[in-house]
N, CA, C and O atoms as a Maestro MAE file, in Angstrom:
{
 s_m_m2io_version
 :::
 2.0.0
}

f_m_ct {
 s_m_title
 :::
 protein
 m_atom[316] {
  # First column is atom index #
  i_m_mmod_type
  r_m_x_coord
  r_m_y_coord
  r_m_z_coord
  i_m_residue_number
  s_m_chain_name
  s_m_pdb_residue_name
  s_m_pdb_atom_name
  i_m_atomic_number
  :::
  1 25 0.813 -1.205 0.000 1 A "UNK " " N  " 7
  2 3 0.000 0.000 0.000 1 A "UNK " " CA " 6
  3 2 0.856 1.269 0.000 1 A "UNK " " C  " 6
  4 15 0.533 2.417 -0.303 1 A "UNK " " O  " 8
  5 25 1.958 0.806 0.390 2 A "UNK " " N  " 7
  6 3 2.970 2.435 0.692 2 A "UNK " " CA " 6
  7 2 3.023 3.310 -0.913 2 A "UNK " " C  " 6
  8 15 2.917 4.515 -1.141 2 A "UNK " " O  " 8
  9 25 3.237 2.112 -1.877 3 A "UNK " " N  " 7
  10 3 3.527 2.005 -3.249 3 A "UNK " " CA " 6
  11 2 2.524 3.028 -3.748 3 A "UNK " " C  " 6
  12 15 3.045 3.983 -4.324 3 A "UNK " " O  " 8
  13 25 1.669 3.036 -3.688 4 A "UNK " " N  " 7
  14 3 0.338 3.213 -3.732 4 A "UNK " " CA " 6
  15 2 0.072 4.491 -3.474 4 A "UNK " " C  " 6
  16 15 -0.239 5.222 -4.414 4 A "UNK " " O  " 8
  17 25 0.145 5.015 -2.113 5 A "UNK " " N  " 7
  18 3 0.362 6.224 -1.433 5 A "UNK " " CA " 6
  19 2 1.351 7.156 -2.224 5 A "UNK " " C  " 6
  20 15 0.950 8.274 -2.547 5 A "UNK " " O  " 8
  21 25 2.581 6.766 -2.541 6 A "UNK " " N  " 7
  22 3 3.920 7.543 -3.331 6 A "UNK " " CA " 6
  23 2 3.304 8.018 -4.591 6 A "UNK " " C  " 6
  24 15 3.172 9.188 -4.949 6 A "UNK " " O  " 8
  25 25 2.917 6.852 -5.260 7 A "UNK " " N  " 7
  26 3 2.448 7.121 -6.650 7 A "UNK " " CA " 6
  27 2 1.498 8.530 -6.704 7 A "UNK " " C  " 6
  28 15 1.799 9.497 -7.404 7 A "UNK " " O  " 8
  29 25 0.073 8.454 -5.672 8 A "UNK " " N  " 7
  30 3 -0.571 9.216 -5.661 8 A "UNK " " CA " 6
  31 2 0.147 10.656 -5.171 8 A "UNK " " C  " 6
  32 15 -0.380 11.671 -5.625 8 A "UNK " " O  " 8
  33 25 0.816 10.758 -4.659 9 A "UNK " " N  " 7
  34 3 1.377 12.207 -3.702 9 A "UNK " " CA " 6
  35 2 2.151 12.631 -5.291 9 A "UNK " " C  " 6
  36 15 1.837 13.722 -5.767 9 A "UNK " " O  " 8
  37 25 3.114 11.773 -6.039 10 A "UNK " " N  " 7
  38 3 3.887 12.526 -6.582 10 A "UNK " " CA " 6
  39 2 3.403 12.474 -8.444 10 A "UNK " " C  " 6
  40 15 4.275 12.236 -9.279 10 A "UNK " " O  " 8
  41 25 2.779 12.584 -8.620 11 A "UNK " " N  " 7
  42 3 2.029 12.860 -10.246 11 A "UNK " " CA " 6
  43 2 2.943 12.979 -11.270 11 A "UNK " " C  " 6
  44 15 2.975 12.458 -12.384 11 A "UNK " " O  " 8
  45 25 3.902 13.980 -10.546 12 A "UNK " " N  " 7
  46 3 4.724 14.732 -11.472 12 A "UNK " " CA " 6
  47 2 6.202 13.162 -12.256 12 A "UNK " " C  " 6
  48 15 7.204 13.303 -12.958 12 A "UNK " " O  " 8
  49 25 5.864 12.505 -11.935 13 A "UNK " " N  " 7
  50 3 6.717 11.115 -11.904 13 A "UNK " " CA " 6
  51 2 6.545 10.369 -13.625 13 A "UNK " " C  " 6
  52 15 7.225 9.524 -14.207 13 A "UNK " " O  " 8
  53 25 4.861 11.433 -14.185 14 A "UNK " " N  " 7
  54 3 4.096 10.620 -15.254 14 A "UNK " " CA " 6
  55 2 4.704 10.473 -16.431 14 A "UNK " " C  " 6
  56 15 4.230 9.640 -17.203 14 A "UNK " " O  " 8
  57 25 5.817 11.198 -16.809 15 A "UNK " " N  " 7
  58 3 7.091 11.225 -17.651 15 A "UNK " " CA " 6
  59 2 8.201 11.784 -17.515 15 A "UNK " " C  " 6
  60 15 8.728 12.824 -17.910 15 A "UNK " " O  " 8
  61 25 8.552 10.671 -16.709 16 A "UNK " " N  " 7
  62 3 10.014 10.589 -16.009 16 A "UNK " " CA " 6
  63 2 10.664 9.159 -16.248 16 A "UNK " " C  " 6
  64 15 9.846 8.281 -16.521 16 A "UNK " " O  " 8
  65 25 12.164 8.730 -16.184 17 A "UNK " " N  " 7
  66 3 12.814 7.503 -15.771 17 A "UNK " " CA " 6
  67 2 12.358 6.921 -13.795 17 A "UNK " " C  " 6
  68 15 12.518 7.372 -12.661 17 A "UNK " " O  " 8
  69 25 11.925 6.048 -14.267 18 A "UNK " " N  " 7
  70 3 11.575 5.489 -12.718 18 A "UNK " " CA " 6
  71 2 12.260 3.914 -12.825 18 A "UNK " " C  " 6
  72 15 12.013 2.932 -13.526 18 A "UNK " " O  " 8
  73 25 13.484 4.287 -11.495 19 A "UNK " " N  " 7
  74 3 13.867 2.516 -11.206 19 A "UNK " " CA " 6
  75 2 13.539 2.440 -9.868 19 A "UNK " " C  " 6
  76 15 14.059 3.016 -8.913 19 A "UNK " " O  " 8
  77 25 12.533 1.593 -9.912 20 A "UNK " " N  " 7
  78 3 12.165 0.655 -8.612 20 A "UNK " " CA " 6
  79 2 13.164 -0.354 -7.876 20 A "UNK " " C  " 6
  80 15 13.626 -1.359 -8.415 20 A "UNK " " O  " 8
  81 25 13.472 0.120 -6.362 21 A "UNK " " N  " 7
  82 3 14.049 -0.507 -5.653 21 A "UNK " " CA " 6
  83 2 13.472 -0.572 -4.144 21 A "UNK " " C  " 6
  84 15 12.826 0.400 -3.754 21 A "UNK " " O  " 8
  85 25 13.704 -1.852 -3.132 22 A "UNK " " N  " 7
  86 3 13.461 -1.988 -2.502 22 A "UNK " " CA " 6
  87 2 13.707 -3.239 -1.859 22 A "UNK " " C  " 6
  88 15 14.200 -4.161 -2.508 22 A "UNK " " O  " 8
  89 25 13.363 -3.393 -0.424 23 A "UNK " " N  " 7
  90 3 12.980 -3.675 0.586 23 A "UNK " " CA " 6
  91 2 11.913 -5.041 0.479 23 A "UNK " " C  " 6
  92 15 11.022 -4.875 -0.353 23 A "UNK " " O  " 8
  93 25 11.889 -6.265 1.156 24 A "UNK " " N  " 7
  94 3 10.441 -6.929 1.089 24 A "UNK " " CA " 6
  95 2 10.369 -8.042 2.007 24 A "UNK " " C  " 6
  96 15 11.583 -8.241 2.054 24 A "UNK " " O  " 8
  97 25 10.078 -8.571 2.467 25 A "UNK " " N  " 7
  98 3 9.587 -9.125 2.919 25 A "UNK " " CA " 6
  99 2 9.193 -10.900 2.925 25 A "UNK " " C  " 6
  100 15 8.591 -11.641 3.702 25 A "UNK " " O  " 8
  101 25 9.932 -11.080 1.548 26 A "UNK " " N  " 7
  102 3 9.488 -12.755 0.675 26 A "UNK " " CA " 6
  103 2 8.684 -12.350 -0.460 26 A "UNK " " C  " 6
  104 15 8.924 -12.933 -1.517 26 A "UNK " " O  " 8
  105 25 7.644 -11.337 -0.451 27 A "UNK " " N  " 7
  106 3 7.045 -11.237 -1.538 27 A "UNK " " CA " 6
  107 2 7.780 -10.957 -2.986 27 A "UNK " " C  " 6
  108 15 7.204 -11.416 -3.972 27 A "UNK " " O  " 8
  109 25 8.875 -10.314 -3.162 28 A "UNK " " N  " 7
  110 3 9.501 -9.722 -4.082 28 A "UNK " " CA " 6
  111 2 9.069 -8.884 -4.465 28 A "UNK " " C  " 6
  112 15 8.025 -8.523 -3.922 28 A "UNK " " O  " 8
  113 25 9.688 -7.943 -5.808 29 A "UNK " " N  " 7
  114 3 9.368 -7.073 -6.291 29 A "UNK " " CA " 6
  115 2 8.867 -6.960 -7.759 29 A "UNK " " C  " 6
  116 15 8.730 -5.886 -8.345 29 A "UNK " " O  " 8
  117 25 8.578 -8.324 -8.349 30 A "UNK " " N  " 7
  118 3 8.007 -8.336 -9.420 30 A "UNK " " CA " 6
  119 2 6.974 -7.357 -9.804 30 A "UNK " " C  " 6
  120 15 7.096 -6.842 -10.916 30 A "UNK " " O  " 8
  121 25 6.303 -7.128 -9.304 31 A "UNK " " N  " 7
  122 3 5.069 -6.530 -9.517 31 A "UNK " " CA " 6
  123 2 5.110 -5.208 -9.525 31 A "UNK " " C  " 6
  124 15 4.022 -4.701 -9.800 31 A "UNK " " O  " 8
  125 25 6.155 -4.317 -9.280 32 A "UNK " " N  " 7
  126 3 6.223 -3.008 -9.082 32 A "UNK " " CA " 6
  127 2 6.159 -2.221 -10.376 32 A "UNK " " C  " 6
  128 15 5.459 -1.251 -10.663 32 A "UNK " " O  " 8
  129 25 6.989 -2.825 -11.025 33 A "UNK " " N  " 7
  130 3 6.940 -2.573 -12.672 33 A "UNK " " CA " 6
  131 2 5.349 -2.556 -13.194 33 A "UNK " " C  " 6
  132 15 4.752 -1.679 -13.818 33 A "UNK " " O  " 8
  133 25 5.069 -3.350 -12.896 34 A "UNK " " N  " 7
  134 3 3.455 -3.518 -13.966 34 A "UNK " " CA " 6
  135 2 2.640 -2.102 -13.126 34 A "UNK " " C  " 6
  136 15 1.807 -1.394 -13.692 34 A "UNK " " O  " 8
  137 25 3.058 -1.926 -11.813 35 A "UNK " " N  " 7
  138 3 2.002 -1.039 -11.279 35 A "UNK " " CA " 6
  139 2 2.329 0.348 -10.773 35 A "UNK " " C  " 6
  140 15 1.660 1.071 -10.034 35 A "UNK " " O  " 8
  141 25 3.773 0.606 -11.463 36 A "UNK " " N  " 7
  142 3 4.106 1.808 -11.464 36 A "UNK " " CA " 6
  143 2 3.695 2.069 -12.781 36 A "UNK " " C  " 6
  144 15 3.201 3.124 -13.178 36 A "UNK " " O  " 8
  145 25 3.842 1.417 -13.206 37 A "UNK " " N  " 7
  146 3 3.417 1.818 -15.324 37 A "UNK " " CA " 6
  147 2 2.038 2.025 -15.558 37 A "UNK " " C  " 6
  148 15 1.637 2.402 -16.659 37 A "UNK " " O  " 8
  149 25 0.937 1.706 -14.167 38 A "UNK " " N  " 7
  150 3 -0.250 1.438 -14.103 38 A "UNK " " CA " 6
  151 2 -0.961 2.961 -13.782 38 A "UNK " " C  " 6
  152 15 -1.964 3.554 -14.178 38 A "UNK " " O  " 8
  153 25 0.074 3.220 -12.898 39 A "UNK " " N  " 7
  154 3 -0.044 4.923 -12.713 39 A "UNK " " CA " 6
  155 2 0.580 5.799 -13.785 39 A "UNK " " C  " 6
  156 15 0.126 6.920 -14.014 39 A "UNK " " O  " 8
  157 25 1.566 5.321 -14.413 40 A "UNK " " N  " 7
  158 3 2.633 6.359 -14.984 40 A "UNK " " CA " 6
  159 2 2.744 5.789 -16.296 40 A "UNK " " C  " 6
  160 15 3.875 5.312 -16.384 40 A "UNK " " O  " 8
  161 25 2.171 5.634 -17.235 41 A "UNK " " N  " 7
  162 3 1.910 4.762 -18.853 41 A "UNK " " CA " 6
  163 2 2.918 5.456 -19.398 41 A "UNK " " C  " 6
  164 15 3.694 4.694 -19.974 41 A "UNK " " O  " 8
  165 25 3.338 6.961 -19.478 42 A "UNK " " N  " 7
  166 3 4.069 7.607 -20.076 42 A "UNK " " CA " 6
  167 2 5.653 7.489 -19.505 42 A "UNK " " C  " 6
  168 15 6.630 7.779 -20.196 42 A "UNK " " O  " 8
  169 25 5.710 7.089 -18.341 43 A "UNK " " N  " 7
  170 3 7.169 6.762 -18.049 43 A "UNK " " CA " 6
  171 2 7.835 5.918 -17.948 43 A "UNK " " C  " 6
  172 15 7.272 5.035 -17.301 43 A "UNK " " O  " 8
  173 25 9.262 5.526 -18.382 44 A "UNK " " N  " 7
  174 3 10.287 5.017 -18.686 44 A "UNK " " CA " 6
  175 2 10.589 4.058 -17.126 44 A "UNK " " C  " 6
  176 15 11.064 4.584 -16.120 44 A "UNK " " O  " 8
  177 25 10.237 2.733 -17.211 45 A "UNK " " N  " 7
  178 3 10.951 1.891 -15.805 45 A "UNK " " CA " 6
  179 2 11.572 0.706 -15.885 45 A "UNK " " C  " 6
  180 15 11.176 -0.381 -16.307 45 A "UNK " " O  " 8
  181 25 12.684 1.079 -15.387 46 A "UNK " " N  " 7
  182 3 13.773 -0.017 -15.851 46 A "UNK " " CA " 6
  183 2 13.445 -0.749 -14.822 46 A "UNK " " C  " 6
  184 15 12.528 -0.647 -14.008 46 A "UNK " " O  " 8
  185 25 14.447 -1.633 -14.970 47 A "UNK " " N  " 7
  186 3 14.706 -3.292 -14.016 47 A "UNK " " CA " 6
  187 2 14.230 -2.699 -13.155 47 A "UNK " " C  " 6
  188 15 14.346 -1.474 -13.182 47 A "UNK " " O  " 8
  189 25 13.616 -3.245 -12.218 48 A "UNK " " N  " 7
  190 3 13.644 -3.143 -10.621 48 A "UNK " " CA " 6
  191 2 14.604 -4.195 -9.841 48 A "UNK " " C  " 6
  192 15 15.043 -5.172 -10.447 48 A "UNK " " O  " 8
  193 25 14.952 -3.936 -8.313 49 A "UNK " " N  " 7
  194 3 15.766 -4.208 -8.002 49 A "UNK " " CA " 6
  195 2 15.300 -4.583 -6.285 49 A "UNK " " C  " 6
  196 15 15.373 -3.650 -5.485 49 A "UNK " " O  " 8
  197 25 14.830 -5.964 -5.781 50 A "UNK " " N  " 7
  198 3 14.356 -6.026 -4.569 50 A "UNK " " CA " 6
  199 2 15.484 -7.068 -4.093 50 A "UNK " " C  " 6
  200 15 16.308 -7.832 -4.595 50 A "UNK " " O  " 8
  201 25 14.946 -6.565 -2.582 51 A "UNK " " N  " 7
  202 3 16.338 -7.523 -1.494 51 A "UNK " " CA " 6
  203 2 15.203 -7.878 -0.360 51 A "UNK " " C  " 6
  204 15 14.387 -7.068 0.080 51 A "UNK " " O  " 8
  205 25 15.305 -9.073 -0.030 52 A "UNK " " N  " 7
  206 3 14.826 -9.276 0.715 52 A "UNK " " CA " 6
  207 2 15.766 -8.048 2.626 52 A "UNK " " C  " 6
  208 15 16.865 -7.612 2.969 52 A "UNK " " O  " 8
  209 25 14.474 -8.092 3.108 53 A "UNK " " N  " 7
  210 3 14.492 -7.370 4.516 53 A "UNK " " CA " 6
  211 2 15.841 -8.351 5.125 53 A "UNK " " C  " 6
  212 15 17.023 -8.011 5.090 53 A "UNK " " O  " 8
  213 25 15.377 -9.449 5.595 54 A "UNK " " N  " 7
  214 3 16.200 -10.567 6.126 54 A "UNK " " CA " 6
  215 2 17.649 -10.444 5.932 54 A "UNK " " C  " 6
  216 15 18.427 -10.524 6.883 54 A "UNK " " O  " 8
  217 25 18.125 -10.202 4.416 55 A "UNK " " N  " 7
  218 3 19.416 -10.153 4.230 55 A "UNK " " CA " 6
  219 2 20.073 -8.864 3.508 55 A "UNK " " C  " 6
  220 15 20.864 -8.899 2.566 55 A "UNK " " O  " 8
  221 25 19.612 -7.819 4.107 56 A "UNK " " N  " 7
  222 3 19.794 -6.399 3.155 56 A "UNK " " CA " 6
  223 2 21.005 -5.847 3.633 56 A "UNK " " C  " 6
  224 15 21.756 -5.173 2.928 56 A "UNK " " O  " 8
  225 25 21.260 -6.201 5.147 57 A "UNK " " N  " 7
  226 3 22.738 -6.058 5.548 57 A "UNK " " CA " 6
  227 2 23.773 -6.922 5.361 57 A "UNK " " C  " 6
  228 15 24.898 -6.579 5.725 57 A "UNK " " O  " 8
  229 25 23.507 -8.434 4.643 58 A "UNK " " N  " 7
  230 3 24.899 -8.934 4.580 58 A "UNK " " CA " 6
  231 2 25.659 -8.475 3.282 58 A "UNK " " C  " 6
  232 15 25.280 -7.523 2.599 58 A "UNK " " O  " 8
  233 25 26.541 -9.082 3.062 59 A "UNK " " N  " 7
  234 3 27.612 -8.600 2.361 59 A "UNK " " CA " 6
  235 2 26.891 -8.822 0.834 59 A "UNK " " C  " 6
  236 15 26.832 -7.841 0.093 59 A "UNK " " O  " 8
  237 25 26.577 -9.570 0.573 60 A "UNK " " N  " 7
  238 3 26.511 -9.815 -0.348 60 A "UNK " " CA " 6
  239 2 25.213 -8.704 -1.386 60 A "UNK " " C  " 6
  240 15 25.103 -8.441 -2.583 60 A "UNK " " O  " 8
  241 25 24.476 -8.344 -0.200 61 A "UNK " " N  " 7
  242 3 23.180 -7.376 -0.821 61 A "UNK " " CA " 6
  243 2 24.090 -6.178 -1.073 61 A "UNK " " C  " 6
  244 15 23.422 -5.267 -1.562 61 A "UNK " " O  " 8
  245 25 25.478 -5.820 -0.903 62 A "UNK " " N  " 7
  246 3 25.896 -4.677 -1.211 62 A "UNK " " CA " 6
  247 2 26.680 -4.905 -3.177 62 A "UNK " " C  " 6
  248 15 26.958 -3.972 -3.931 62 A "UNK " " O  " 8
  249 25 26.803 -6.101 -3.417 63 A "UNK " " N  " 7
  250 3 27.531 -6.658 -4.412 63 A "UNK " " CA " 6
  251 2 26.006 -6.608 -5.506 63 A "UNK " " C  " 6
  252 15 26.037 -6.221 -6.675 63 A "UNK " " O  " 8
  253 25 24.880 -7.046 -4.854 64 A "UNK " " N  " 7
  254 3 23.834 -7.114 -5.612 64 A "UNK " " CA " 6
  255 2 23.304 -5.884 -6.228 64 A "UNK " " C  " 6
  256 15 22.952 -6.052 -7.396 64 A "UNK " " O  " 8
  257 25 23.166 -4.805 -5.805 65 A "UNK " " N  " 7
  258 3 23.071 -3.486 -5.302 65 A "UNK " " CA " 6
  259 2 24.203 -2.873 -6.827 65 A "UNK " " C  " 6
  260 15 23.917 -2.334 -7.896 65 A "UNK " " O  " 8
  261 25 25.160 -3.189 -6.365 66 A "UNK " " N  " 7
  262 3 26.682 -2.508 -7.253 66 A "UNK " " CA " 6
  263 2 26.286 -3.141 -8.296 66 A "UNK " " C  " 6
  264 15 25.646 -2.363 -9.002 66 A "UNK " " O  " 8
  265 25 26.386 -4.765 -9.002 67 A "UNK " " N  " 7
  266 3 25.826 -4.835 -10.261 67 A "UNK " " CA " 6
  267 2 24.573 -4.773 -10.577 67 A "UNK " " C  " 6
  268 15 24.519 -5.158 -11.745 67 A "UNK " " O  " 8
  269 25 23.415 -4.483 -10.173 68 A "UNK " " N  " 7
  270 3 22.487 -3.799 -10.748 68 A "UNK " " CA " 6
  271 2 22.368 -2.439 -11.283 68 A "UNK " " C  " 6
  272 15 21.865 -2.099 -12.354 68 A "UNK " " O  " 8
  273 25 22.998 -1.593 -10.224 69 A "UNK " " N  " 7
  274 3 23.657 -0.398 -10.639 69 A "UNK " " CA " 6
  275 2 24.520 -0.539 -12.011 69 A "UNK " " C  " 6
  276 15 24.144 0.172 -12.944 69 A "UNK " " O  " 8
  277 25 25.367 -1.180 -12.172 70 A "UNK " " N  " 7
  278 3 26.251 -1.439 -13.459 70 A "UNK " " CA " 6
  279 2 25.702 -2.050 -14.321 70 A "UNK " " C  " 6
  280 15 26.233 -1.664 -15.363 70 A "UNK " " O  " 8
  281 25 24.738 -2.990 -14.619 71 A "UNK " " N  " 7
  282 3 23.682 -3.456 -15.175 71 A "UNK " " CA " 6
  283 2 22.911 -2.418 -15.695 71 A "UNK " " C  " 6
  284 15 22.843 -2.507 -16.921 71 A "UNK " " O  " 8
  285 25 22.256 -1.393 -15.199 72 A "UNK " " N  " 7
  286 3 21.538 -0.510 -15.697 72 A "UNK " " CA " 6
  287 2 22.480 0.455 -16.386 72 A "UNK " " C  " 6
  288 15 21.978 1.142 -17.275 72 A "UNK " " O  " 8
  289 25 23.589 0.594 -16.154 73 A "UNK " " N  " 7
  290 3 24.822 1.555 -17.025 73 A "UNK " " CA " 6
  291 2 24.582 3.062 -15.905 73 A "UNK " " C  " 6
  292 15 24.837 4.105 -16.506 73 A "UNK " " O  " 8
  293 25 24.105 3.278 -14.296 74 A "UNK " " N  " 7
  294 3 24.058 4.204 -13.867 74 A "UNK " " CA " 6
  295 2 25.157 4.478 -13.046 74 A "UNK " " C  " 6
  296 15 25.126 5.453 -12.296 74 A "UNK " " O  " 8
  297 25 26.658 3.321 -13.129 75 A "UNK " " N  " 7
  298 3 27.763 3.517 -12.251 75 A "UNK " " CA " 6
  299 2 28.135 5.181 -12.063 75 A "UNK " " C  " 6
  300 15 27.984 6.047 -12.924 75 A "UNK " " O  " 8
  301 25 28.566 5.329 -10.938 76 A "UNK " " N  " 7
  302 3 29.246 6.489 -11.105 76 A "UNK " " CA " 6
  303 2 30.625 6.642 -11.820 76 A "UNK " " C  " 6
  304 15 31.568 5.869 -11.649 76 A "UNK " " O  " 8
  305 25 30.629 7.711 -12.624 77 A "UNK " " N  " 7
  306 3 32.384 7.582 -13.631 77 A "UNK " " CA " 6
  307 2 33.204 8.515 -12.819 77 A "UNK " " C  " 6
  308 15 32.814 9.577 -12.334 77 A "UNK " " O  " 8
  309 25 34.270 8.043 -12.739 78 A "UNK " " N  " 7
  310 3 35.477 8.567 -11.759 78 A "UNK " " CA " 6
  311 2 36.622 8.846 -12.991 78 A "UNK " " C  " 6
  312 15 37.040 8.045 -13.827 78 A "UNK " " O  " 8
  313 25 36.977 10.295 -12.790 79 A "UNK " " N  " 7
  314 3 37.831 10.839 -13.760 79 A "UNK " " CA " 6
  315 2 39.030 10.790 -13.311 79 A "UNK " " C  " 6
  316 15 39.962 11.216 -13.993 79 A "UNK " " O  " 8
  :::
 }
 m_bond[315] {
  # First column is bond index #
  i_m_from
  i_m_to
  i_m_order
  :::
  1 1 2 1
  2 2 3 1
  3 3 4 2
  4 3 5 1
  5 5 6 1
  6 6 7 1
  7 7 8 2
  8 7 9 1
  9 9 10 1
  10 10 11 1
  11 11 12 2
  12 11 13 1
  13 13 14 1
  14 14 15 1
  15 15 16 2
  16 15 17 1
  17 17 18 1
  18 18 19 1
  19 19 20 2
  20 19 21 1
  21 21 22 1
  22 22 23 1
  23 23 24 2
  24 23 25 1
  25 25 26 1
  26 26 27 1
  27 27 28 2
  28 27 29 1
  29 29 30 1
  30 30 31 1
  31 31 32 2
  32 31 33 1
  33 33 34 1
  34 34 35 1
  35 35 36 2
  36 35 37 1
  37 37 38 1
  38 38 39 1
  39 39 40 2
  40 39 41 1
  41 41 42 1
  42 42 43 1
  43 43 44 2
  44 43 45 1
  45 45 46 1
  46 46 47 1
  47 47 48 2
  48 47 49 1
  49 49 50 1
  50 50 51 1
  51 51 52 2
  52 51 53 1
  53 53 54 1
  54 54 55 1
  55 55 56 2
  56 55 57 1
  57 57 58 1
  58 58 59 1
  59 59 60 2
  60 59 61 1
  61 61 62 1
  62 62 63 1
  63 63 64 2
  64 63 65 1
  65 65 66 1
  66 66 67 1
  67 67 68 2
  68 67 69 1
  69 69 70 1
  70 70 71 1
  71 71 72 2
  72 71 73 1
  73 73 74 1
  74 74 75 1
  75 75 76 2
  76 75 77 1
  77 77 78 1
  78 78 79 1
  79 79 80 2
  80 79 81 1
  81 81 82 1
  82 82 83 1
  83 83 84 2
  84 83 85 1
  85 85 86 1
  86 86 87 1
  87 87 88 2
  88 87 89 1
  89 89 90 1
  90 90 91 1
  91 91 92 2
  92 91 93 1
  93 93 94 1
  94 94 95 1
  95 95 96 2
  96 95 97 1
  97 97 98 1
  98 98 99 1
  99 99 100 2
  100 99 101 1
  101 101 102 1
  102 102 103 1
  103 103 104 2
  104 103 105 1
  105 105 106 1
  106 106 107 1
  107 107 108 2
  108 107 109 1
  109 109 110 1
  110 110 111 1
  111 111 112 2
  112 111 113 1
  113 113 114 1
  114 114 115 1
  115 115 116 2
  116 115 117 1
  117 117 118 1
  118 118 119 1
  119 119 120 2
  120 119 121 1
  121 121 122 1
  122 122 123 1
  123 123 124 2
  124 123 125 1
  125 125 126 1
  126 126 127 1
  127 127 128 2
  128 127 129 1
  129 129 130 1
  130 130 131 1
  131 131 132 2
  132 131 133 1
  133 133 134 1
  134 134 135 1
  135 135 136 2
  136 135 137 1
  137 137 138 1
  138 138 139 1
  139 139 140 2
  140 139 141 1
  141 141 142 1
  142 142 143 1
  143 143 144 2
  144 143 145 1
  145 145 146 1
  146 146 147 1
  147 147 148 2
  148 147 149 1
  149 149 150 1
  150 150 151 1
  151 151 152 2
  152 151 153 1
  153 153 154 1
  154 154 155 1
  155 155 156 2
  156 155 157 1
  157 157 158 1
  158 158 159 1
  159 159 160 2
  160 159 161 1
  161 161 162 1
  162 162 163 1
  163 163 164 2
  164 163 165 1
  165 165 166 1
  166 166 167 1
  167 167 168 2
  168 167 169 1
  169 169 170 1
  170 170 171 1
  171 171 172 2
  172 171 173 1
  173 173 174 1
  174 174 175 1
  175 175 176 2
  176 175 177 1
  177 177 178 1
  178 178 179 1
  179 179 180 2
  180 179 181 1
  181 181 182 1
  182 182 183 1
  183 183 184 2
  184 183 185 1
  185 185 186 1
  186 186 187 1
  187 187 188 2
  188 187 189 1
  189 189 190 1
  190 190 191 1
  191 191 192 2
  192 191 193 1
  193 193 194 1
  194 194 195 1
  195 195 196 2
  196 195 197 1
  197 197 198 1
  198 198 199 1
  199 199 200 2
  200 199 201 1
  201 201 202 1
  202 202 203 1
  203 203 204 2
  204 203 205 1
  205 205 206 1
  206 206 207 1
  207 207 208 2
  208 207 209 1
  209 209 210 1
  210 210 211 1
  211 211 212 2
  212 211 213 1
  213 213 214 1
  214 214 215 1
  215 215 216 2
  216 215 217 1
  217 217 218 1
  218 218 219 1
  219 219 220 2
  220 219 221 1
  221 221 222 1
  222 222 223 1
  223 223 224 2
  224 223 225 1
  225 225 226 1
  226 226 227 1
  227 227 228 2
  228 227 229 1
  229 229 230 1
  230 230 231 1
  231 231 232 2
  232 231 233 1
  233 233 234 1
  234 234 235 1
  235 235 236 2
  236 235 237 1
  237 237 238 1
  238 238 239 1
  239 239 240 2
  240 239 241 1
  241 241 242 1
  242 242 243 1
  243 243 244 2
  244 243 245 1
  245 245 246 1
  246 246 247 1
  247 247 248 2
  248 247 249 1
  249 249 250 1
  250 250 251 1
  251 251 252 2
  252 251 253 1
  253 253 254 1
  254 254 255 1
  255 255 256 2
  256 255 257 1
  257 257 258 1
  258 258 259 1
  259 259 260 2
  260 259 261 1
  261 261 262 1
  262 262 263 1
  263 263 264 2
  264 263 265 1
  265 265 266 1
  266 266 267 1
  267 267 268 2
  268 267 269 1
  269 269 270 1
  270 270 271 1
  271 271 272 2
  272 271 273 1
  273 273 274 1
  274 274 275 1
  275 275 276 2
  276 275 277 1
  277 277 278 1
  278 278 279 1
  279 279 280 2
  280 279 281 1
  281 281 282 1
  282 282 283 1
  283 283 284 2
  284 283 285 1
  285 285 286 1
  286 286 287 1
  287 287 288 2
  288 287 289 1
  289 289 290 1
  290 290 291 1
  291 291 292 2
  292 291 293 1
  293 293 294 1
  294 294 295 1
  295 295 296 2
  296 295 297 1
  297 297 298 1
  298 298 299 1
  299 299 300 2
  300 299 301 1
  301 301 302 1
  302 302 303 1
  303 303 304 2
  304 303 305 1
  305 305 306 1
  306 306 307 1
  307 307 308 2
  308 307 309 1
  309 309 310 1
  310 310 311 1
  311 311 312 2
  312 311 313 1
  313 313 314 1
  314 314 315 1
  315 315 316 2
  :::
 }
}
């Protein structure tokens, strides 16, 4: 429902790039995609990117995190 709430407060989102990330619970995040696009038809949403709650601090959710980031091509470039 939070999802839900965001969408409605921020409108201005309706043609924009939107990447979904988050937080869950077991459910995953499949579904965020179909229902951000449900609000926002006109905007651009890449991969989404969920971690379960349970393991968002071990090591490895920080590696998951970094290649998704690099996956989407949004690394930061260091000159």
């Amino acid at each position: 429902m939070i999802l839900h709430t965001f969408c409605d407060a921020y409108p201005g989102l309706a043609d924009k790039v939107i990447i979904p990330f988050g937080t869950h619970g077991g459910s995953g995040v499949n579904s965020y995609k179909t229902m951000l696009l449900s609000y926002f038809p006109k905007a651009t949403c890449l991969e989404s990117l969920g971690i379960s709650g349970a393991s968002v601090r071990d090591s490895g959710s920080k590696t998951k995190v970094q290649d998704w980031i690099r996956k989407l091509g949004l690394e930061k470039k260091t000159e």
